[in-house]
N, C-alpha and C positions, 0 to 999 in steps of 0.2 A: 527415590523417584522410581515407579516402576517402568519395563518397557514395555513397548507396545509394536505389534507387527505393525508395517505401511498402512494398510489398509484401516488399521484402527487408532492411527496415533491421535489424540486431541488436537495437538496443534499447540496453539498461543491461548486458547481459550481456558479460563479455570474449572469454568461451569461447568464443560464439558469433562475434564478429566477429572470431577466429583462424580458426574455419572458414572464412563467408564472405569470407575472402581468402586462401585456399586453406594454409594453417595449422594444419595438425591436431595440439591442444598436446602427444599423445603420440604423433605418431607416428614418431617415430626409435624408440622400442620397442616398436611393433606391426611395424615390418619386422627388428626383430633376427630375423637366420637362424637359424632351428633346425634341426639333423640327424637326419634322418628317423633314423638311427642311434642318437640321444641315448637316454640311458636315465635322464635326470632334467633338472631345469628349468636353467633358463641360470645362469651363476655368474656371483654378484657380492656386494658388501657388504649385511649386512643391520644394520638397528636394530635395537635389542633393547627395554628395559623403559623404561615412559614412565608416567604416572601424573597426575591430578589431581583436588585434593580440596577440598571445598565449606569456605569460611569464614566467619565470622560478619561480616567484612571484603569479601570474594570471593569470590575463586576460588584455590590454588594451584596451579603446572603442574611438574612434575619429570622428570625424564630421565637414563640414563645417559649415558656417553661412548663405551661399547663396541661398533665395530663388529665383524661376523664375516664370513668365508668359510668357510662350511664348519666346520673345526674349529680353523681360523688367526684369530687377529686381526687384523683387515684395518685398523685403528685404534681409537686408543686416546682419542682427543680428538675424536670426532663430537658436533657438537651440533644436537641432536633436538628443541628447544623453539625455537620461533621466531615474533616477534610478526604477528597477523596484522593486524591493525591496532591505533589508541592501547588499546582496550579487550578487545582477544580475544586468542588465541595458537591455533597447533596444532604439539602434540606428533605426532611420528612415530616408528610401527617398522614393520618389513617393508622390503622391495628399498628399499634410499638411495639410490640416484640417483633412481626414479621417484617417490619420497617427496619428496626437495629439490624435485624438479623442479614438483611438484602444486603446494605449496604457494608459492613463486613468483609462480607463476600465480593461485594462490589471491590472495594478496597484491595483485596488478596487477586482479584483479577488485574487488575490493571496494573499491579506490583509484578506478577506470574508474567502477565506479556510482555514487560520491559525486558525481565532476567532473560524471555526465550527468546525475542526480539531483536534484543542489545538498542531497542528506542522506546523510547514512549510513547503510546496512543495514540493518535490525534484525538483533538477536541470532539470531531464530531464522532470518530468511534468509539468514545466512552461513552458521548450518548445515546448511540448504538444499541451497545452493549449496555449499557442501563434497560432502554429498552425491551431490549431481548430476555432480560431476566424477568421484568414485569407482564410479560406477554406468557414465561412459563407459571408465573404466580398467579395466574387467572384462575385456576379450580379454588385455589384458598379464598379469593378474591371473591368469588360466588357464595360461599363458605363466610361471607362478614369480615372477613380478614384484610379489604383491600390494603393497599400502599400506594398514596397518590405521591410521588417525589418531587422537587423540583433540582433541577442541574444544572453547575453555572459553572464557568471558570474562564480563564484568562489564556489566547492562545497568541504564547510568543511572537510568532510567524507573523501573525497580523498586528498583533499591537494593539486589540481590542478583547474587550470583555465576549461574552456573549452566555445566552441563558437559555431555557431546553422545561417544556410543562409537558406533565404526562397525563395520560386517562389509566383507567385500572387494567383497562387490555392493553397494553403498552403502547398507544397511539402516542408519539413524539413529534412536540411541535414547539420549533423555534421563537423566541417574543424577540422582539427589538429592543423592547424599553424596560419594562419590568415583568413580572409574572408573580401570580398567590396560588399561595393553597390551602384547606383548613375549613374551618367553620366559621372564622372568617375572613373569609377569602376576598369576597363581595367589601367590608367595610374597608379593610385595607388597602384594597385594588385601586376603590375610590378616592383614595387618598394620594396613592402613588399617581393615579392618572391624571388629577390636579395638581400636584406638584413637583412633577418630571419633567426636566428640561436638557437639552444635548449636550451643556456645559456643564450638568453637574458635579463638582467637586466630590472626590472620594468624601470629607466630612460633608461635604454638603449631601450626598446620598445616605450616609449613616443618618445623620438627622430627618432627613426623609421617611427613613424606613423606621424607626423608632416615632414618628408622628403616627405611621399608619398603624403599626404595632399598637399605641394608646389607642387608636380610635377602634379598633380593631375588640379592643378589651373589653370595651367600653361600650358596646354594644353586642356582643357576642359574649355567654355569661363561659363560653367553653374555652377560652381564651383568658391567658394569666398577663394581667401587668406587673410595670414593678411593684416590688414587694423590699421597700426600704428595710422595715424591720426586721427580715430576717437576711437582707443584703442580698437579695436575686430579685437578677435584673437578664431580659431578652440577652439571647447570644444573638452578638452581632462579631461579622466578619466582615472581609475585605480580602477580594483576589486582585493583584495588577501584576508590572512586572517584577516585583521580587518576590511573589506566588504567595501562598495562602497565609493569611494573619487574623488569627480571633483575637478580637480585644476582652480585655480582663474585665470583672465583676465591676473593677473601681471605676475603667474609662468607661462603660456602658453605663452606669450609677450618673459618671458627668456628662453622656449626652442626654442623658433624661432630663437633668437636673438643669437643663439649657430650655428644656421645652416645657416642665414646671413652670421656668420664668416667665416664659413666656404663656403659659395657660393666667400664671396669677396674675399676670398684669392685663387680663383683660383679654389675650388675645385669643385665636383658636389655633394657635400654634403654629399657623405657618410660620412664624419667624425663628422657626426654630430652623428648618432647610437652611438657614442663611449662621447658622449657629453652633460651634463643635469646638470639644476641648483640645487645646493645643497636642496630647498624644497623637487625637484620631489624624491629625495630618500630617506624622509621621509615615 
């Protein structure tokens, strides 16, 4: 760890002590070349639909797998949910490299402030600090690079979930119930805002947010459903209070396989909200 006179110490901040030692955390994509030539932004993989939704438990966080180029699938198995620490998560879509790369870093900050701290964050200043990173990502952002995140997590003290949507200039704004992001954001949104209710059950929101994930897919060609055959299936999570828990391939695989039933027998799948494998309510 280096020192630093008073006058320049960072502080709790990571972000800041990547500068001050000459470290600027995006800047291998504020010198990508562009050609004055170019007649659109830089090409690379994007995320697509990501989603989470308030529970009587938490929070739940959802995501596809599909990434894109263009009008290629650049992969098929990206995953977009990832813990930001024991009690939060942040979802990603927009440019995936600059997306991975944020939240990383996001990750090593809020790790940094506990160690100099001796406490953890609060809820609302990780999404602050989320914030504050997306607001210095704004030149890449101009550049085609954006990173639209979403930020959820579960704050002890209160005993409630709560979730956090950004714009590309770091504008942060609190949702009560659920929040999207992606390409499709709109089909999913739809989905959740029909069938979101104050009671909902940790499985009853899992089955939620995999109904909007399918409708989501299913109309939006940028957006991956399950994919049995090759066994990838939406990351889904769950924040409450024993803090962050991603469900595996196989219990994602059965809450699908809840809402399958319920597509083949006619329905349009709401009954699947009402439908979840005995893990998910663990």
């Amino acid at each position: 760890m280096p020192f630093f006179a008073p006058g320049d110490d960072p502080g709790a901040s990571f972000t800041e002590l990547l500068r001050r030692t000459g470290s600027e955390p995006f800047s291998g994509f504020a010198q990508a070349p562009v050609s004055p030539s170019s007649s659109g932004p830089l090409d690379g993989s994007h995320a697509t639909t990501v989603l989470a939704v308030r529970s009587a438990d938490g929070v739940v966080v959802a995501g596809d797998r599909r990434a894109t180029s263009g009008h290629l699938i650049s992969h098929r198995d990206m995953r977009k949910v990832f813990p930001a620490d024991s009690f939060s998560a942040v979802a990603i879509a927009g440019a995936a490299g600059p997306a991975v790369q944020m939240v990383r870093i996001f990750q090593l900050q809020l790790e940094y402030y506990e160690k100099i701290e001796g406490k953890p964050l609060s809820l609302e200043g990780k999404a602050n600090q989320l914030a504050e990173m997306l607001r210095a990502h704004l030149p890449q952002a101009m550049m085609g690079l954006a990173v639209v995140p979403i930020f959820a997590g579960f704050e002890p003290s209160d005993g409630r979930g709560r979730l956090f949507q950004y714009d590309v200039t770091g504008g942060r704004y609190e949702e009560q119930d659920y929040a999207t992001a992606g390409s499709g954001s709109l089909h999913a949104g739809t989905v959740l805002k029909l069938g979101f209710r104050d009671d909902l059950s940790e499985p009853d929101a899992l089955a939620l947010s995999v109904q909007a994930l399918w409708h989501a897919a299913d109309e939006d060609s940028a957006t991956g459903g399950p994919d049995p055959v090759r066994g990838i299936y939406p990351v889904l999570a769950a924040i409450g209070s024993d803090g962050f828990r991603q469900l595996s391939d196989a219990e994602s695989g059965e809450v699908f396989a809840a809402l399958q039933a319920s597509l083949a027998s006619g329905g349009n799948g709401g009954t699947a909200a009402r439908m979840a494998p005995p893990e998910a309510s663990r």
